[in-house]
C-alpha positions in Angstrom: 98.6 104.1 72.4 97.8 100.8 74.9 98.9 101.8 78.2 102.3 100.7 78.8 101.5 100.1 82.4 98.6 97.5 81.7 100.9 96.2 79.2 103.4 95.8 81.8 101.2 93.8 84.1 100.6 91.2 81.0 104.6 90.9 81.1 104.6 90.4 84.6 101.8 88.4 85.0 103.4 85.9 82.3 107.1 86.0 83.6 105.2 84.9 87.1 103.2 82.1 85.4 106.8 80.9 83.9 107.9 80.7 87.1 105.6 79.4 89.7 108.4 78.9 92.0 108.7 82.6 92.5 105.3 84.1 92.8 106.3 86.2 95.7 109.3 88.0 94.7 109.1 91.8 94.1 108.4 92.9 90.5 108.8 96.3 89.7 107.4 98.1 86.4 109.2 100.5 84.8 108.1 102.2 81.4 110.7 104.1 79.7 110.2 107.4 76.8 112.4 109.1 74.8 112.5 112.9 75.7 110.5 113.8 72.5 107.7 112.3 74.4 105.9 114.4 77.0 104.2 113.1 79.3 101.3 113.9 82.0 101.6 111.5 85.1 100.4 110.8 88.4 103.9 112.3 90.3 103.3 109.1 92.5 104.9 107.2 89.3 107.7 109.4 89.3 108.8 108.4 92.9 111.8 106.0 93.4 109.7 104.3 96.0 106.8 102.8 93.8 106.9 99.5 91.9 105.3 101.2 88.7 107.4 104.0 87.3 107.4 106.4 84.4 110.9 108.0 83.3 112.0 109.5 80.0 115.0 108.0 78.8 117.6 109.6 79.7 117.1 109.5 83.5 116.6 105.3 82.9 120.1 104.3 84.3 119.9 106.7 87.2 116.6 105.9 87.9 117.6 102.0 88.5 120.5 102.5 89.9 118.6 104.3 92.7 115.6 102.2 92.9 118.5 99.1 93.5 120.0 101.3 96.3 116.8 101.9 97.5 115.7 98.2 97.9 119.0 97.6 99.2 118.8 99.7 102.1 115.4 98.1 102.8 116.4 95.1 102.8 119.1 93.0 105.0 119.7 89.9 102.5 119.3 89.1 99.0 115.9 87.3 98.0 117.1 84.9 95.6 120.2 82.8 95.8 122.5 82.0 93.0 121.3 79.1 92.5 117.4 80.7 92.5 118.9 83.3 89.6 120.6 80.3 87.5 117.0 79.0 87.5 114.8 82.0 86.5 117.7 82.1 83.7 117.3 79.3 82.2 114.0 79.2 82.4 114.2 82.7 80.4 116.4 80.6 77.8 114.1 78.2 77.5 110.8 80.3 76.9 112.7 82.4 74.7 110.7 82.4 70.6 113.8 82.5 68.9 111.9 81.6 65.1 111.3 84.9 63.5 108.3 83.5 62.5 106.8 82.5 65.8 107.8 86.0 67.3 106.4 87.7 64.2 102.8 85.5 65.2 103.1 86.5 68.7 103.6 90.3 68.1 100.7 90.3 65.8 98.8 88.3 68.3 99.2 90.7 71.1 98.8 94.0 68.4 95.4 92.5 68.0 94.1 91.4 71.7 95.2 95.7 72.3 93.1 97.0 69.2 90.4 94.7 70.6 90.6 95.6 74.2 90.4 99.5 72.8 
């Protein structure tokens, strides 16, 4: 299996490079299993305070809520206005491969660049 972490990163490094406005905003990882996965982790990834975290399924809406809390008791005010979200959104909407057929070529694009990187 590619690591979901590095796989991560590739998200994150192309949500920033769709929006170069907000390359200094905090961008957490989190990689989700089911509980019929068992997994063998660093127990750093397992702390609310780290950007990169591992959690099985079931502990995924806990797990946010209390990383939100947590970054909300660090901080004082909100990064991003409304105006700032409005703008990440659309420009969400507007990356968004809607053709079957184009998200079918991507997927099999990035299946391959893994089994390569392996």
């Amino acid at each position: 299996m590619y690591n979901p972490f590095m796989q991560n990163y590739g998200h994150i490094q192309s949500i920033k490079s769709l929006l170069p406005d907000y390359q200094m905003i905090r961008y957490i990882s989190l990689v989700s299993f089911t509980m019929r996965c068992r997994f063998s982790v660093d127990a750093e990834l397992r702390k609310i305070q780290s950007d990169e975290l591992i959690v099985y399924d079931v502990e995924l809406s806990e797990y946010i809520q209390r990383k939100m809390n947590r970054i909300q008791a660090e901080k004082k005010e909100c990064d991003l206005a409304e105006s700032d979200i409005q703008r990440i959104y659309q420009s969400w909407i507007e990356a968004n491969i809607s053709d079957p057929r184009i998200r079918a070529e991507h997927v099999d694009k990035a299946r391959s660049l893994g089994k390569s990187k392996k």
